[in-house]
KOLMARPA-888411 format. One record per residue (C-alpha): residue in three letters; x, y, z. Coordinates in Angstrom, 2 decimals. Each point is the difference from the previous one (the first is absolute). Last residue first. Layout:
KOLMARPA-888411
   resn      east     north        up
    ALA         X         Y         Z
...
END
This chain:
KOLMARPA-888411
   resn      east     north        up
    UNK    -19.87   -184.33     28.32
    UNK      2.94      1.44      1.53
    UNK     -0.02      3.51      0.51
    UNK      2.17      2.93     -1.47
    UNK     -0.79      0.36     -3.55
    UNK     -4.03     -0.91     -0.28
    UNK     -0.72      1.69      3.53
    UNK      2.04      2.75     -0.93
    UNK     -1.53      0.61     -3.32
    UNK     -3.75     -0.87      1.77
    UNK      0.78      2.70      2.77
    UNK      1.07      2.93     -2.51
    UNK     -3.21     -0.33     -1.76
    UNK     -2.14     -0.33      3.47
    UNK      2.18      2.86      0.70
    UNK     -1.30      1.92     -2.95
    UNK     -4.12     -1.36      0.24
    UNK      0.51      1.34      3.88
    UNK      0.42      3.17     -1.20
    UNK      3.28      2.11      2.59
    UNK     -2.69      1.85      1.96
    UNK      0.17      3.63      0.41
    UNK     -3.34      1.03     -1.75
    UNK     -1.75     -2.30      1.70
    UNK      1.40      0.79      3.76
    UNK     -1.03      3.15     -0.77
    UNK     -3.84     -0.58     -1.49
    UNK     -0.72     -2.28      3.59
    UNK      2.00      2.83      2.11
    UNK     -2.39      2.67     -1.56
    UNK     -2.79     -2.46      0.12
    UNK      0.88     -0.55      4.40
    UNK      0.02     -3.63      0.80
    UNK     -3.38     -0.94      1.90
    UNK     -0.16     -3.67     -0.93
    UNK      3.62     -1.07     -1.38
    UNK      0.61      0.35     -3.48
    UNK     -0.46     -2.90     -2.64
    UNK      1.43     -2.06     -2.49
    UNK     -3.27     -2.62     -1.37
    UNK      0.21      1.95     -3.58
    UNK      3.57     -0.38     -0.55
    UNK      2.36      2.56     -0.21
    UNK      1.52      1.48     -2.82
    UNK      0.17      3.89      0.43
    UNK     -3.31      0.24     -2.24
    UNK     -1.83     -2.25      2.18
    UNK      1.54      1.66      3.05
    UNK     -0.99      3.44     -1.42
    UNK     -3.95     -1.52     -0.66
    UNK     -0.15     -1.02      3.77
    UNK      1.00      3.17      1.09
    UNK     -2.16      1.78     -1.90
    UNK     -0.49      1.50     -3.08
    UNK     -0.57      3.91     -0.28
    UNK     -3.64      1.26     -0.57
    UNK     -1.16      1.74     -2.51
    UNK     -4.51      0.73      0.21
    UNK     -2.10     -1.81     -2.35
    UNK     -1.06      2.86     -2.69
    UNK      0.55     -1.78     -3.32
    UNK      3.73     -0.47      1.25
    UNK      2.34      0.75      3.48
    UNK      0.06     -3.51      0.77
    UNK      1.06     -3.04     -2.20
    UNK      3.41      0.79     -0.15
    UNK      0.45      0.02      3.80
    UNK      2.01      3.57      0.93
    UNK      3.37     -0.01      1.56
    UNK     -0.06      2.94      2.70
    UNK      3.57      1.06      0.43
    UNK      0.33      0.31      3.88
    UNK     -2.53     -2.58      1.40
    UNK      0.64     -2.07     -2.97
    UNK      3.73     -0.26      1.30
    UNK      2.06     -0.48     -2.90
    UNK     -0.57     -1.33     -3.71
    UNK      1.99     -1.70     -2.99
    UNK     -1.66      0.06     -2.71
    UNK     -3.17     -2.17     -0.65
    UNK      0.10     -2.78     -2.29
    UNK     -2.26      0.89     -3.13
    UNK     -3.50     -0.94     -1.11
    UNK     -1.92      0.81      2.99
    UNK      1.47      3.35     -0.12
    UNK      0.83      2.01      3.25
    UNK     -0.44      3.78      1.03
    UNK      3.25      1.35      1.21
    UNK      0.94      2.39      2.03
    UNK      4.42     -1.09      0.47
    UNK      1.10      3.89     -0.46
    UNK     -1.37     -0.10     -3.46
    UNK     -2.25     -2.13     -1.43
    UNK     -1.41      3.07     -2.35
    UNK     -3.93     -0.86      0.27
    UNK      0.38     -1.06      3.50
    UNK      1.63      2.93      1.19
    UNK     -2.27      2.35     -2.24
    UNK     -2.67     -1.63      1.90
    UNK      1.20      0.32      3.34
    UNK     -2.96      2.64      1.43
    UNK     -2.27     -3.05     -0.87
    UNK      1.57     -2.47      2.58
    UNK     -0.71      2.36      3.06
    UNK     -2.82     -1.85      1.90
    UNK      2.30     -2.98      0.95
    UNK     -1.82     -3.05      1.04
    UNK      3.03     -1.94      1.00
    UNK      0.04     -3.72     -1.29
    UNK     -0.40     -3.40      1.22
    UNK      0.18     -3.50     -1.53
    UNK      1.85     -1.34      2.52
    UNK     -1.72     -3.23      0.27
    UNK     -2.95     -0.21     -1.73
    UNK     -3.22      1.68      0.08
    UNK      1.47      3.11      1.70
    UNK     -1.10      2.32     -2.71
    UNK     -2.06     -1.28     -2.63
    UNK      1.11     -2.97     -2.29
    UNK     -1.01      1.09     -3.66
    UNK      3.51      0.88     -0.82
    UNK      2.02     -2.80      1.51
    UNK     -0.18     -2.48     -2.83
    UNK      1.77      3.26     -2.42
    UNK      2.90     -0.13      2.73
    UNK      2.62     -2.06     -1.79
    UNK     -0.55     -0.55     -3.54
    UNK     -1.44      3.41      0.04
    UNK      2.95      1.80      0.62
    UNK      1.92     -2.32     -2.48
    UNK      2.49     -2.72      0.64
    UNK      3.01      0.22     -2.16
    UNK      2.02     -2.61     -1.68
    UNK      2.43     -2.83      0.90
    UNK      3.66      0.07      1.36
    UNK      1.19     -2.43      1.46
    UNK      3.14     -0.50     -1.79
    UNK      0.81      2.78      1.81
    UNK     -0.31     -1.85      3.35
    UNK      2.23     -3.01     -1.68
    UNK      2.74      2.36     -0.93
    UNK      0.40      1.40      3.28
    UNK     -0.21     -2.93      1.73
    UNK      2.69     -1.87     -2.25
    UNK      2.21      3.45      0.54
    UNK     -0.55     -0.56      3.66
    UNK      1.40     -3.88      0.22
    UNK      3.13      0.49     -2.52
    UNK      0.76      2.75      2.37
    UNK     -0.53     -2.09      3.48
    UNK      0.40      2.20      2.89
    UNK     -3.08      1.72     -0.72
    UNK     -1.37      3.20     -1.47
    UNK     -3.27      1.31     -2.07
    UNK     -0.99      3.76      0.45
    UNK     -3.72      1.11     -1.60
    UNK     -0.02      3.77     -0.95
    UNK     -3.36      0.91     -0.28
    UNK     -2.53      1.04     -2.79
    UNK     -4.17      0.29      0.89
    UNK     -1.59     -0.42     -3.32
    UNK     -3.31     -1.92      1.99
    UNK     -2.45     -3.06     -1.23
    UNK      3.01     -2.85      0.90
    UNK      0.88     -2.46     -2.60
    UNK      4.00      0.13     -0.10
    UNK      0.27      3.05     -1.96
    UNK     -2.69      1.54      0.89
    UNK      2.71      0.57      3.63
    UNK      2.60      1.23     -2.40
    UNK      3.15     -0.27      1.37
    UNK      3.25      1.76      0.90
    UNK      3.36     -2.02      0.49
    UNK      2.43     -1.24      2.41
    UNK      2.54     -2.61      0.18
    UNK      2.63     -0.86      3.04
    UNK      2.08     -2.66      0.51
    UNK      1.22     -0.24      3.82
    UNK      3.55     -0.79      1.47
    UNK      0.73      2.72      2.00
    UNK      0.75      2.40     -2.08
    UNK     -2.98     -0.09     -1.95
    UNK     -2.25      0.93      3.19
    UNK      2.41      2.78      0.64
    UNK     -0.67      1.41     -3.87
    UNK     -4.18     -0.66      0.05
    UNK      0.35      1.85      3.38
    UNK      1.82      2.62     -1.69
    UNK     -2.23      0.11     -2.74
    UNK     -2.88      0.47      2.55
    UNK      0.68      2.75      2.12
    UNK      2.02      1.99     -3.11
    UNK     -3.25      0.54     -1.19
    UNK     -0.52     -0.49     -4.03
    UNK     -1.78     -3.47      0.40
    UNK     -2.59      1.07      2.30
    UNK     -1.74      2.08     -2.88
    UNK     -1.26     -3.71     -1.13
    UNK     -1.69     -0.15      2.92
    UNK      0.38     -2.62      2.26
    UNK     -0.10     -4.26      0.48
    UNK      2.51     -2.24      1.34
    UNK      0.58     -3.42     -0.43
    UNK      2.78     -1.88      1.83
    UNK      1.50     -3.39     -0.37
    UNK      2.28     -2.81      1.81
    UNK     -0.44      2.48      3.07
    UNK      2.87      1.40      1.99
    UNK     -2.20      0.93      3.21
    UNK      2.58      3.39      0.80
    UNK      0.79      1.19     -3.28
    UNK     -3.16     -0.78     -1.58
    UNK     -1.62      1.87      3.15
    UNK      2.65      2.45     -0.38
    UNK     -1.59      0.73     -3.67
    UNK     -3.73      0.58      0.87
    UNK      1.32      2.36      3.09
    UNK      1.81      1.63     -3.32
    UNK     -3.22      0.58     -1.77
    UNK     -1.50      1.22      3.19
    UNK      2.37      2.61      0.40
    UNK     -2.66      2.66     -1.85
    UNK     -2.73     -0.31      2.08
    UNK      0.50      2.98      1.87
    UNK     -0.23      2.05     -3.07
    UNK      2.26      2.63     -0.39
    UNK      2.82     -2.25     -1.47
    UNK     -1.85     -0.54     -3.09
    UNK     -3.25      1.65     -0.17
    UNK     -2.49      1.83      2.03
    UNK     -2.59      2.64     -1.53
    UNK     -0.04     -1.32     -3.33
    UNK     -0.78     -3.89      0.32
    UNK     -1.56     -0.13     -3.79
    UNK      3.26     -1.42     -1.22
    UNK      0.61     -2.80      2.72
    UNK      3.34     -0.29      1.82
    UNK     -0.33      0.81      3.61
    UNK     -3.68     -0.99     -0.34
    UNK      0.82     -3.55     -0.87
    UNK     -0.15     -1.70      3.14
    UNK      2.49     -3.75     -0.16
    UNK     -1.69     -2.47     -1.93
    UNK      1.59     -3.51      1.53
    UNK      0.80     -3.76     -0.85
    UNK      2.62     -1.62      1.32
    UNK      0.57     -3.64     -0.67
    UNK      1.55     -2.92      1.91
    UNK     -0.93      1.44      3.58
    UNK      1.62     -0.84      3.19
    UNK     -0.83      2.33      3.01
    UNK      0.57      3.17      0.96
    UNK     -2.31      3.21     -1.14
    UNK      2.09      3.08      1.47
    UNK     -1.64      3.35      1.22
    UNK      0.94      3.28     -0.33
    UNK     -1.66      1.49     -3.53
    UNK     -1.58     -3.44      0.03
    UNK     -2.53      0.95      2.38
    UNK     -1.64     -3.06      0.78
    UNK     -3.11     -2.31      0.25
    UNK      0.75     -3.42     -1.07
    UNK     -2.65     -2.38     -1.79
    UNK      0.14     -3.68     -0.83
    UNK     -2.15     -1.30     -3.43
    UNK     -2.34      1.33     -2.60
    UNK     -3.10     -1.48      1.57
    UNK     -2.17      2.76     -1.00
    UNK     -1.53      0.58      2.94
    UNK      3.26     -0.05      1.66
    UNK      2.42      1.87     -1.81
    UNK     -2.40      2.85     -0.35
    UNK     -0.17      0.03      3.57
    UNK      3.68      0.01      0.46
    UNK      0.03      3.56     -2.47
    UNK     -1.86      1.81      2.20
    UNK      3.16     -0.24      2.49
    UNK      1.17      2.47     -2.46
    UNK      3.75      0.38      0.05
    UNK      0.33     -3.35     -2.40
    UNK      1.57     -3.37     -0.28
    UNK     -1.50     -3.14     -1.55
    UNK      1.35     -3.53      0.49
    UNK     -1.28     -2.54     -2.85
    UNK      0.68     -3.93     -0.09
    UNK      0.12     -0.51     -3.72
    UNK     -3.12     -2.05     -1.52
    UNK     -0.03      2.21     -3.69
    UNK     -3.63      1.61      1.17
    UNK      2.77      1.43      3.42
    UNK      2.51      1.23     -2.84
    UNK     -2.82      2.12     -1.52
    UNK     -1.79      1.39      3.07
    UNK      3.30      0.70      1.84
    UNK      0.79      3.04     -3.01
    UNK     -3.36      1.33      0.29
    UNK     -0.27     -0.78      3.87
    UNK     -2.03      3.45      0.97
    UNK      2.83      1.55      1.24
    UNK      3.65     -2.60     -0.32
    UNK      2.18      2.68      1.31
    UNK      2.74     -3.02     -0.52
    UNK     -1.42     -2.78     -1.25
    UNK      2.01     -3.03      1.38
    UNK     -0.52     -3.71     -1.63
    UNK      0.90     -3.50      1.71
    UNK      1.47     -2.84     -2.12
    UNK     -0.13     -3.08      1.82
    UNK     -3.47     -1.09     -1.14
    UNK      1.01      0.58     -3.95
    UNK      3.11     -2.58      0.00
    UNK      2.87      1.69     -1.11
    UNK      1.50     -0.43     -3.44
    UNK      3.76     -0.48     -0.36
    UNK      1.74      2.36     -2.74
END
């Protein structure tokens, strides 16, 4: 197994959002490309210095070019358990995971990382992509994960997909990133320093004044349906859109100081980013708490970014 040289290998994120998955192998010194439908999405690239930026439809469009590793989190609403109005083949969405998989095809990458659901695994749409990808040369492992389980303050579980060319060279990886393994951040550990900051006083640390939290309480009280209020001394499950299922601030709601849900700034601490990540000026809160929510963390492809870095580059 020959090592390549870090400045020649060039990294593709396919529907790449707010740069979760580019944020981690961009920290590591790889040379990031980031591909999304939301020209949004460039901005973010930019401010943040995460790396190149293309705007496209990969439903129908093609990203050429060479690239030693493919990363990419293809939309999981096709496959996710509280999607109940459109799943599976009724969502328009749903081919995505196999766009993921001719870009493999087509761009023959020395490794790929892909990151879903872990409901994805039981569509035909994906194990026979995993099965074409095998045929033609590739080793393939995939597994859920914990996201507490490798330091992160939220229970979110996903399926995480390792493959290469090289066997001997993805088993090391995977082996190495669960080696990696450390405990839990808590709630608190990661937005507590944020709680006496008033709205708008830093970066992105915004919230909706909604004026119908107290008809939820039974929501809140039962944690069904993804209402949750969260503990300081506990990661936080795994949330959606705040706009849709309010997630309350622990510290709110008690001895008479009116609930409030946490804001965008607080779900990007608890989704792993760092504190100087930020939105663009003007970005919509509902697009802010969205693009949040569907982020690969940056703290897991930082993970996955070292193992490579340590395996597959020369010192």
């Amino acid at each position: 197994m020959r090592k390549k040289s870090i400045n020649k290998v060039n990294v593709l994120d396919l529907f790449c959002g707010a740069g979760g998955f580019s944020s981690g192998f961009n920290n590591q010194g790889f040379s990031v490309t980031g591909v999304d439908i939301n020209p949004r999405a460039e901005e973010i690239f930019s401010i943040n210095n995460i790396g190149k930026f293309v705007n496209a439809d990969l439903l129908t469009d093609n990203i050429d070019g060479k690239f030693k590793i493919v990363l990419g989190g293809p939309p999981c609403r096709p496959f996710s358990a509280v999607n109940i109005k459109k799943r599976g083949e009724n969502h328009p969405n749903y081919p995505l995971v196999a766009r993921y998989f001719d870009h493999i095809h087509n761009l023959k990458p020395d490794l790929f990382f892909m990151e879903n659901v872990p409901p994805v695994r039981s569509y035909s749409i994906f194990l026979d992509s995993i099965e074409k990808i095998r045929t033609e040369g590739y080793y393939v492992e995939y597994f859920v994960i914990h996201y507490a389980d490798f330091g992160t303050s939220t229970k979110r579980r996903r399926l995480i997909v390792f493959g290469g060319k090289d066997d001997n060279l993805v088993k090391m990886i995977v082996q190495k990133f669960n080696e990696r393994k450390k405990a839990a951040k808590t709630v608190g550990e990661a937005i507590k320093k944020y709680e006496n900051i008033s709205f708008g006083e830093y970066p992105d640390h915004v919230w909706p004044i909604f004026k119908t939290i107290d008809k939820y309480a039974d929501k809140y009280e039962s944690g069904k349906f993804g209402w949750y209020k969260l503990d300081y001394s506990q990661p936080a499950p795994s949330f959606g859109n705040i706009t849709k299922t309010y997630i309350l601030h622990p510290a709110f709601g008690n001895n008479g100081i009116p609930a409030r849900v946490i804001s965008v700034r607080e779900a990007m601490e608890i989704m792993g980013f760092k504190a100087e990540f930020q939105f663009p000026e003007g970005m919509g809160m509902g697009m802010r708490y969205q693009m949040v929510v569907d982020v690969v963390s940056p703290v897991i492809s930082e993970i996955i970014a070292e193992v490579v870095k340590e395996c597959y580059i020369k010192p």
